[in-house]
VOGUMI-677728 format. One line per 10 residues: number of its first residue (from 0); their letters; for each residue x, z, y of C-alpha. Coordinates in pm, 1 decimal. Layout:
NUM = A = X:Z:Y ~ ...
//
This chain:
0 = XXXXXXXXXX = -13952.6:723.5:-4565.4 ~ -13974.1:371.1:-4648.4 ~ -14199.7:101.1:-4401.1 ~ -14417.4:-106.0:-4626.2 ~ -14526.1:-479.7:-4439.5 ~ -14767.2:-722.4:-4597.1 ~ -14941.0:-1057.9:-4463.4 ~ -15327.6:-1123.3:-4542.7 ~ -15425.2:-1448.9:-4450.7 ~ -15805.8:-1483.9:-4295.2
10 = XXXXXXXXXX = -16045.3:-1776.5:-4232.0 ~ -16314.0:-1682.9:-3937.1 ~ -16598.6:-1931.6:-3898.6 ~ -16738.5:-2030.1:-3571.6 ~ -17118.8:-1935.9:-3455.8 ~ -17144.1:-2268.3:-3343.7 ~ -16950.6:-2631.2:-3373.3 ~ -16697.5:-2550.7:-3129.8 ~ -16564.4:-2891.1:-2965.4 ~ -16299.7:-2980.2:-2710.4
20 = XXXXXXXXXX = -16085.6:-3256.2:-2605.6 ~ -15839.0:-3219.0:-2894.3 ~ -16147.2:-3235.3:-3177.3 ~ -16394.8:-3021.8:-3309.4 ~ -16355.8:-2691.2:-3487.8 ~ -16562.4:-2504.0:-3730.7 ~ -16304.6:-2256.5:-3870.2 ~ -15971.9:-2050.9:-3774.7 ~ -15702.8:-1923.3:-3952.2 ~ -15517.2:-1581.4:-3893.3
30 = XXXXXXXXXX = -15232.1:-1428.0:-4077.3 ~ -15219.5:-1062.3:-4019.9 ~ -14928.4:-814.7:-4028.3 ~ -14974.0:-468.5:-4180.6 ~ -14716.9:-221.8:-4126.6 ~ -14708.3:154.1:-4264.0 ~ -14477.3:431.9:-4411.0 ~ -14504.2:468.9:-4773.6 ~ -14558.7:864.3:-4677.0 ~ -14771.5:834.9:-4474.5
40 = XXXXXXXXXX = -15001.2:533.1:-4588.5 ~ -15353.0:608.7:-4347.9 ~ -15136.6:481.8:-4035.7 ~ -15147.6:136.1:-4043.9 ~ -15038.5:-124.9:-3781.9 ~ -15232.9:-438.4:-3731.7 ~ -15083.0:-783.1:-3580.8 ~ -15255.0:-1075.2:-3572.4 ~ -15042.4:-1379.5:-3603.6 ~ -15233.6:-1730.8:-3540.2
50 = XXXXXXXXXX = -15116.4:-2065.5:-3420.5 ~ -15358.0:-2292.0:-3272.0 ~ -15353.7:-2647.1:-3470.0 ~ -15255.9:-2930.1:-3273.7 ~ -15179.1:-2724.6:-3009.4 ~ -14938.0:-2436.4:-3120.9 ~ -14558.6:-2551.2:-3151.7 ~ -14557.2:-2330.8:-3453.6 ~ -14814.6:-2517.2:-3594.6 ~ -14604.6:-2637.0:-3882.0
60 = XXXXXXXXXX = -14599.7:-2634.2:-4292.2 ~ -14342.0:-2363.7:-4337.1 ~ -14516.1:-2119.1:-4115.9 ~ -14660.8:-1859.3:-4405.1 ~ -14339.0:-1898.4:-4573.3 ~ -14159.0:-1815.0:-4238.4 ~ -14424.6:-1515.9:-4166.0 ~ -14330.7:-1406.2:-4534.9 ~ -13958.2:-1412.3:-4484.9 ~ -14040.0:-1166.5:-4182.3
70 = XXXXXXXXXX = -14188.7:-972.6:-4298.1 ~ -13959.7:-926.5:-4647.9 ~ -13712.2:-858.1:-4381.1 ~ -13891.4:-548.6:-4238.8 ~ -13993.4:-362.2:-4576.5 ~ -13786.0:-63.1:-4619.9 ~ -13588.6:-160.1:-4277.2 ~ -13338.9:150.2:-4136.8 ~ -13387.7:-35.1:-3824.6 ~ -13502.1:165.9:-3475.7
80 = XXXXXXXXXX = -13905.0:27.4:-3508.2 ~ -13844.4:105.9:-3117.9 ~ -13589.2:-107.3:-3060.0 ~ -13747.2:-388.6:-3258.3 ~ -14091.9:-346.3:-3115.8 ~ -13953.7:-441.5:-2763.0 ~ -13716.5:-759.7:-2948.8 ~ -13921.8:-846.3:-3227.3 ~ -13804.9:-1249.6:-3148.6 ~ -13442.9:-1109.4:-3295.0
90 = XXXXXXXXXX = -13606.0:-1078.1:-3636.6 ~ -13815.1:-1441.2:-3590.3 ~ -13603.2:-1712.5:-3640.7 ~ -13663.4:-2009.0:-3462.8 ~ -14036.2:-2068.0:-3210.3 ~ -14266.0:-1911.6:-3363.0 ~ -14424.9:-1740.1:-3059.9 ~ -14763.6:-1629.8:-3270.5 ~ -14547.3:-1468.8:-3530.1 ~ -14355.6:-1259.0:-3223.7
100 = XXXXXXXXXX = -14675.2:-1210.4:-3102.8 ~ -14844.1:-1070.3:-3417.0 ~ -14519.0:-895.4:-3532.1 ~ -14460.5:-718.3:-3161.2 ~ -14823.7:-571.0:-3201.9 ~ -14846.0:-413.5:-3550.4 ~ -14492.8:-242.2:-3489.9 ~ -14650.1:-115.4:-3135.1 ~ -14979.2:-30.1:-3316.5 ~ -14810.0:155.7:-3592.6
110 = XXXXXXXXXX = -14627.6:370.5:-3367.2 ~ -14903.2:462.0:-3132.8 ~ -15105.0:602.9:-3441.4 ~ -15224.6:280.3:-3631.3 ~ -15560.5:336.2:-3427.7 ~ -15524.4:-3.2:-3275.0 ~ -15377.5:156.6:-2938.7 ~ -15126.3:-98.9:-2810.7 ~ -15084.1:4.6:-2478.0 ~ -15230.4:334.6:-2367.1
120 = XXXXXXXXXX = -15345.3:232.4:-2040.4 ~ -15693.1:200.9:-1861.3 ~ -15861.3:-72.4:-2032.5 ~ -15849.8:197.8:-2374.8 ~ -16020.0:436.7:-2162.8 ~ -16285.7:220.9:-2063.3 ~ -16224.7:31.4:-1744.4 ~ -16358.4:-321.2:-1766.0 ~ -16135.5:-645.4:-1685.7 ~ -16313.3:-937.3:-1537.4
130 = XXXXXXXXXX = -16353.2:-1236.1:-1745.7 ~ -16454.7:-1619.8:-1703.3 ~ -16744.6:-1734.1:-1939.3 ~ -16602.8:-1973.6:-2147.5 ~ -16868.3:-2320.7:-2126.6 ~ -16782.7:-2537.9:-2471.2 ~ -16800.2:-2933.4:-2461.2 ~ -17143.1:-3050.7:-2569.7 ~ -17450.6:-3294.0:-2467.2 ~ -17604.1:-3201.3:-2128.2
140 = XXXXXXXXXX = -17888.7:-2998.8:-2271.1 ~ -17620.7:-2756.6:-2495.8 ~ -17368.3:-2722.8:-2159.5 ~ -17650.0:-2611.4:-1937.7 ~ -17793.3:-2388.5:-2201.2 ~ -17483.5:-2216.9:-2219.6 ~ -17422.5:-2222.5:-1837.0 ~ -17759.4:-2038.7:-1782.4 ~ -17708.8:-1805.9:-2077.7 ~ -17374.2:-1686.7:-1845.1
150 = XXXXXXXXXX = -17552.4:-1646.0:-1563.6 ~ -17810.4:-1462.7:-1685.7 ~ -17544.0:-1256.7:-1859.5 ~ -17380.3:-1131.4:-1509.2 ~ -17082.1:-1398.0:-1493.7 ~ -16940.2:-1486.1:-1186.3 ~ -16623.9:-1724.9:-1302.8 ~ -16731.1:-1987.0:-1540.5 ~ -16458.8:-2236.6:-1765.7 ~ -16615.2:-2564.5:-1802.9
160 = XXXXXXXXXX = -16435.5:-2746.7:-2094.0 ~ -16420.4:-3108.8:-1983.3 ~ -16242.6:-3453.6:-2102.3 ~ -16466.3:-3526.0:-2456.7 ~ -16762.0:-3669.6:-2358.7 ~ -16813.0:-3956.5:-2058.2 ~ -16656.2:-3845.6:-1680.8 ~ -16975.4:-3982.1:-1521.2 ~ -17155.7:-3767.2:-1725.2 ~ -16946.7:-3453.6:-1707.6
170 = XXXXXXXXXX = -16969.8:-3502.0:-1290.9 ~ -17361.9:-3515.0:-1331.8 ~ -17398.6:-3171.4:-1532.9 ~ -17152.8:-3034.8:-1328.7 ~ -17384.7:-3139.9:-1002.1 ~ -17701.8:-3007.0:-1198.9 ~ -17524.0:-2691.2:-1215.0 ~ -17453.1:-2660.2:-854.1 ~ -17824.2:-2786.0:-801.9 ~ -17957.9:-2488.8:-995.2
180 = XXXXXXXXXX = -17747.1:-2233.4:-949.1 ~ -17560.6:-2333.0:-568.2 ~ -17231.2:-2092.3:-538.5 ~ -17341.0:-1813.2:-744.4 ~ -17029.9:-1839.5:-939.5 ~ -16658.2:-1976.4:-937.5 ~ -16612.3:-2286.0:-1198.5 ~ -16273.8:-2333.0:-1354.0 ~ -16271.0:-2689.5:-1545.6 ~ -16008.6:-2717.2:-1826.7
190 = XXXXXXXXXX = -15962.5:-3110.5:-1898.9 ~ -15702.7:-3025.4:-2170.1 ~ -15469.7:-3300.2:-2096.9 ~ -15712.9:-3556.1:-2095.8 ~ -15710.6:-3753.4:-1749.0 ~ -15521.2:-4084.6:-1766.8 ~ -15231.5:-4028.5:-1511.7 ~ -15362.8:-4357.5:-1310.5 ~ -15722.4:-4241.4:-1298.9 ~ -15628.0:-3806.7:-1247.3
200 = XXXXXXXXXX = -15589.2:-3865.8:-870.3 ~ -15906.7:-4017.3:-802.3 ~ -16110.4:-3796.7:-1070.0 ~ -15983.9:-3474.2:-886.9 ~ -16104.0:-3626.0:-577.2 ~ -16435.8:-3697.5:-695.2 ~ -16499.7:-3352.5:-869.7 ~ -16387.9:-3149.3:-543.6 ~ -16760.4:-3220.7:-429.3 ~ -16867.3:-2958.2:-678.2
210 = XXXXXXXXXX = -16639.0:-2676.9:-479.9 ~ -16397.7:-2625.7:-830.8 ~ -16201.8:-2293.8:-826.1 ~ -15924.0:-2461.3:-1011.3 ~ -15873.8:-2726.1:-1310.5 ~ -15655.0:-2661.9:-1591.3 ~ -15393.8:-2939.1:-1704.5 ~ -15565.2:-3237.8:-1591.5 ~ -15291.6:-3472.5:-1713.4 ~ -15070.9:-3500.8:-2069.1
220 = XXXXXXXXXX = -14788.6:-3239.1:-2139.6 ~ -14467.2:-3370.2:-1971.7 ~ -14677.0:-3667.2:-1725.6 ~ -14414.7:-3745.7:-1475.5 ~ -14702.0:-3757.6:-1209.6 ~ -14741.5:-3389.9:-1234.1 ~ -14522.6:-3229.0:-945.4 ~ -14702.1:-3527.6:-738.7 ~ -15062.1:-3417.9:-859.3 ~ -14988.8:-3084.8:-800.9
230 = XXXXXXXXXX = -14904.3:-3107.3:-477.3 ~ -15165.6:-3385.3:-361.9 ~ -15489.1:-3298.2:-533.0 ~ -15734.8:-3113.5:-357.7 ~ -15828.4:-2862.0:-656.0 ~ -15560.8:-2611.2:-713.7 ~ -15395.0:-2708.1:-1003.8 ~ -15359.5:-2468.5:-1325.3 ~ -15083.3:-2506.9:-1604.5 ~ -15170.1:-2431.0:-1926.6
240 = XXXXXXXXXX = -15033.0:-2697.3:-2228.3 ~ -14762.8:-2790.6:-2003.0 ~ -14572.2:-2407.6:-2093.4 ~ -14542.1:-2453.1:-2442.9 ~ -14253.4:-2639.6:-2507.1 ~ -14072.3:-2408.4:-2239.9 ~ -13853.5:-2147.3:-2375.9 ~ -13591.3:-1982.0:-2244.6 ~ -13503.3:-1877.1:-1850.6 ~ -13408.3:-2127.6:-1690.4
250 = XXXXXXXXXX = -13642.9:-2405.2:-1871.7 ~ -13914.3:-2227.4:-1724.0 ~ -13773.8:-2178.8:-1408.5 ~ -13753.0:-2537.5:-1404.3 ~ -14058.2:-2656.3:-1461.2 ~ -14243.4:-2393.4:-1264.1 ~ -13956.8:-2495.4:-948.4 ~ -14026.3:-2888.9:-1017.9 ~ -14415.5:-2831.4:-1031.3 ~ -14529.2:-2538.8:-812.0
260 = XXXXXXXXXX = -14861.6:-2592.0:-953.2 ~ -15124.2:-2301.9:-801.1 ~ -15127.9:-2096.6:-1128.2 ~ -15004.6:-2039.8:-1446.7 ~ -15271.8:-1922.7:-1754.0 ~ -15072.6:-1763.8:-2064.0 ~ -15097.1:-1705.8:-2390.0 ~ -14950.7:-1469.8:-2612.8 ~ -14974.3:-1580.1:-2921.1 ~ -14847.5:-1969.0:-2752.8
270 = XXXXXXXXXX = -14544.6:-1798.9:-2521.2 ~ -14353.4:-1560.4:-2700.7 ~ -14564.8:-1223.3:-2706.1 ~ -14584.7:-1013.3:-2446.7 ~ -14198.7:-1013.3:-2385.4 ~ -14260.7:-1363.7:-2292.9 ~ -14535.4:-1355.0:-2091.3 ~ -14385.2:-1093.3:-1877.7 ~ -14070.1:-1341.6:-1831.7 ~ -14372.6:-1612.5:-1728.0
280 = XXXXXXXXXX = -14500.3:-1351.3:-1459.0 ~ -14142.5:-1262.1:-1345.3 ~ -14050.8:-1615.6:-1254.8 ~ -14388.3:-1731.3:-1139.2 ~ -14476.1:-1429.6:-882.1 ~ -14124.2:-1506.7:-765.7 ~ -14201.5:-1846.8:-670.1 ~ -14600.5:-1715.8:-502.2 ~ -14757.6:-1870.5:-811.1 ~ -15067.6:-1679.0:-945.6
290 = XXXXXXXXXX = -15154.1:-1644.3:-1284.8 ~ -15413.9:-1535.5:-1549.0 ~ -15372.7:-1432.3:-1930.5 ~ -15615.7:-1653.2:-2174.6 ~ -15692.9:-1534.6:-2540.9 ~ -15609.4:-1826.5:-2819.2 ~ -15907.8:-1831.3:-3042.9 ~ -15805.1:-1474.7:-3188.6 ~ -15996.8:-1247.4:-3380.0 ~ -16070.6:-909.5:-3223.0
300 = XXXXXXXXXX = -15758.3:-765.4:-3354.1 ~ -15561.6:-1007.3:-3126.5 ~ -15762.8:-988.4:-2822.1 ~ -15764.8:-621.6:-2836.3 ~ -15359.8:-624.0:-2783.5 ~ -15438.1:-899.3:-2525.0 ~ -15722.9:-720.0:-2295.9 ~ -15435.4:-392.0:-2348.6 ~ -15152.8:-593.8:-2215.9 ~ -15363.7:-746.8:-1921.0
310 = XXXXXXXXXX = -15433.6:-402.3:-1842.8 ~ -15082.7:-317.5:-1783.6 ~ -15070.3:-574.5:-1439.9 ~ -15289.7:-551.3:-1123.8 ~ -15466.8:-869.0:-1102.1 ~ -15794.7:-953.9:-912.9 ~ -15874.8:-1293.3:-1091.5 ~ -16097.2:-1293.1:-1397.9 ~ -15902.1:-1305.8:-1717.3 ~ -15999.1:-1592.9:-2013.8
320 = XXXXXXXXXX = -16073.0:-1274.7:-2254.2 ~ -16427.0:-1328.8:-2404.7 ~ -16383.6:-1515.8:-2729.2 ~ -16414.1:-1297.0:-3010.9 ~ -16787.4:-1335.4:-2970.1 ~ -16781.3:-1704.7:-3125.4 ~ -16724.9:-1594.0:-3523.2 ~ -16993.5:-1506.1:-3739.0 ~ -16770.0:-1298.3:-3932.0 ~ -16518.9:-1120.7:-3705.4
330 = XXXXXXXXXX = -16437.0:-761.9:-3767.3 ~ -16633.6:-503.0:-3586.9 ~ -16466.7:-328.2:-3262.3 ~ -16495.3:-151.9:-2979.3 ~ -16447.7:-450.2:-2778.0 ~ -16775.0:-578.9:-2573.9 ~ -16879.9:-804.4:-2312.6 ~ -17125.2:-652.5:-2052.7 ~ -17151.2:-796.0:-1679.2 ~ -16934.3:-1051.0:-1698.5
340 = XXXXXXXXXX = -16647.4:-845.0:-1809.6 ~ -16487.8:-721.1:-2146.5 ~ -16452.5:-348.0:-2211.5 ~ -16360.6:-105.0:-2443.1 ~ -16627.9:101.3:-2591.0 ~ -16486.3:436.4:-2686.0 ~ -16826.6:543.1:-2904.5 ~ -16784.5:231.5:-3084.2 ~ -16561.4:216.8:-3438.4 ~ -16332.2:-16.4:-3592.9
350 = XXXXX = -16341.4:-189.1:-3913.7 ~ -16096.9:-357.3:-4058.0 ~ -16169.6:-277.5:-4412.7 ~ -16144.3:-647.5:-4498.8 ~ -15759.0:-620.4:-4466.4
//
């Protein structure tokens, strides 16, 4: 028996001209990680390995050659696929948390069967998981078509992207939503960073009129007015950039000790895999901070092993999980969106024929 790896690299177009507070997007790129036995070549493992640009901290030039070099390393490998399914960051050298990420869910793939089982838990058999509906940046008239669209679609947690278009004008769609639709769902904001620290105070104060759930990194990665803001501002505060550049124990016990913001939100393919986001979970629930687990702009083949490892914890909140929807040309899954939550659809195929 010899194991046989390869990398494919994919473009996915977006349904629409997706815009934050970083820049627009029309496309996304994915590297994915196939992983069989030469005898046995209909088992195949799938990982999907891709860094978010601008955002990622393995964002960088070399990555493809560094995915490459991994992968090289695991062709004909004597190594227990066990063992280096639960340490696949011993065979990454350096950050690359997307590459552990994509790496850690081919091998676990591949030895469940290479039928895109990554953890056989609940959410394969069908129980849903909760999600927010995600609301991209926009004009007024797109943001409130896309807010009534989710509430005519069963959501009861919406994600308001906020910080690229004028704060007066983000507060007054944000009070034409309450106008229209009162309480009949949660609203989590994500500001991405973008609140000057001198004005984040006062905004937060303003926007608690519209009875916010929680906002998402209000201020700039590494602000020293953050363990102040989280403690002072009357929204419960919601970490999200501000984990990246965090590896290791004790840097994230740290931060998470220095800020004891409200929650955490992680990301796989941004904090080490899934080994890393249980070490996030470990240190957080220790310290009473809550948490939720956010796709990154994956295809289906990522947020399959995502919804599968959210599965695997008891959490009430809803999960950041409906994305794959947004390509026009993602590969066809069980995966679905009914009700405001994401299930698995056991009469529904796979196909990944494009790999």
């Amino acid at each position: 028996m010899a194991i046989v790896c390869t990398v494919r690299k994919r473009i996915f177009h977006f349904n629409f001209h997706a815009r934050t507070s970083r820049g627009a997007m029309d496309t996304k790129t994915s590297w994915f990680i196939t992983i069989w036995d030469d005898e046995h070549p209909e088992v195949v493992g799938i990982g999907e390995c891709g860094p978010l640009p601008g955002l990622s901290i393995d964002d960088v030039p070399e990555y493809e050659r560094i995915l490459n070099h991994v992968a090289s390393a695991i062709k004909g490998t004597t190594q227990d696929l066990h063992a280096l399914a639960a340490s696949p960051d011993n065979l990454v050298p350096g950050n690359y948390p997307s590459i552990v990420f994509g790496l850690e869910t081919a091998l676990l793939d591949f030895l469940q069967g290479g039928q895109r089982v990554i953890f056989n838990n609940s959410f394969v058999k069908g129980e849903p998981i909760p999600i927010n509906g995600l609301i991209w940046m926009g004009d007024r008239d797109f943001m409130l078509k896309q807010i009534h669209d989710k509430a005519m679609a069963g959501f009861m947690c919406l994600k308001i992207k906020i910080g690229g278009i004028d704060f007066e004008e983000e507060c007054r769609i944000l009070g034409a939503v309450r106008g229209r639709f009162g309480d009949a769902f949660d609203i989590r904001l994500d500001a991405n960073g973008s609140f000057p620290d001198e004005a984040a105070l006062g905004r937060l104060r303003v926007l608690e009129q519209f009875k916010i759930h929680s906002i998402e990194q209000p201020v700039r990665v590494g602000s020293p007015l953050l363990p102040a803001l989280c403690e002072q501002s009357p929204i419960p505060i919601a970490l999200d950039e501000e984990l990246i550049p965090h590896f290791g124990l004790e840097a994230r016990r740290q931060l998470l000790e220095a800020a004891r913001p409200k929650y955490i939100i992680l990301k796989p393919s941004l904090h080490g895999g899934f080994q890393g986001c249980r070490e996030w979970i470990s240190q957080a629930e220790a310290l009473g901070i809550e948490w939720w687990i956010t796709s990154a702009l994956e295809s289906n083949i990522g947020l399959n092993a995502i919804c599968q490892f959210t599965a695997e914890f008891n959490t009430y909140l809803p999960q950041g999980l409906g994305t794959g929807a947004i390509y026009a040309d993602n590969f066809r899954s069980p995966l679905t969106v009914i009700n405001g939550s994401i299930l698995h659809d056991n009469g529904a195929q796979w196909d990944v024929s494009t790999l």
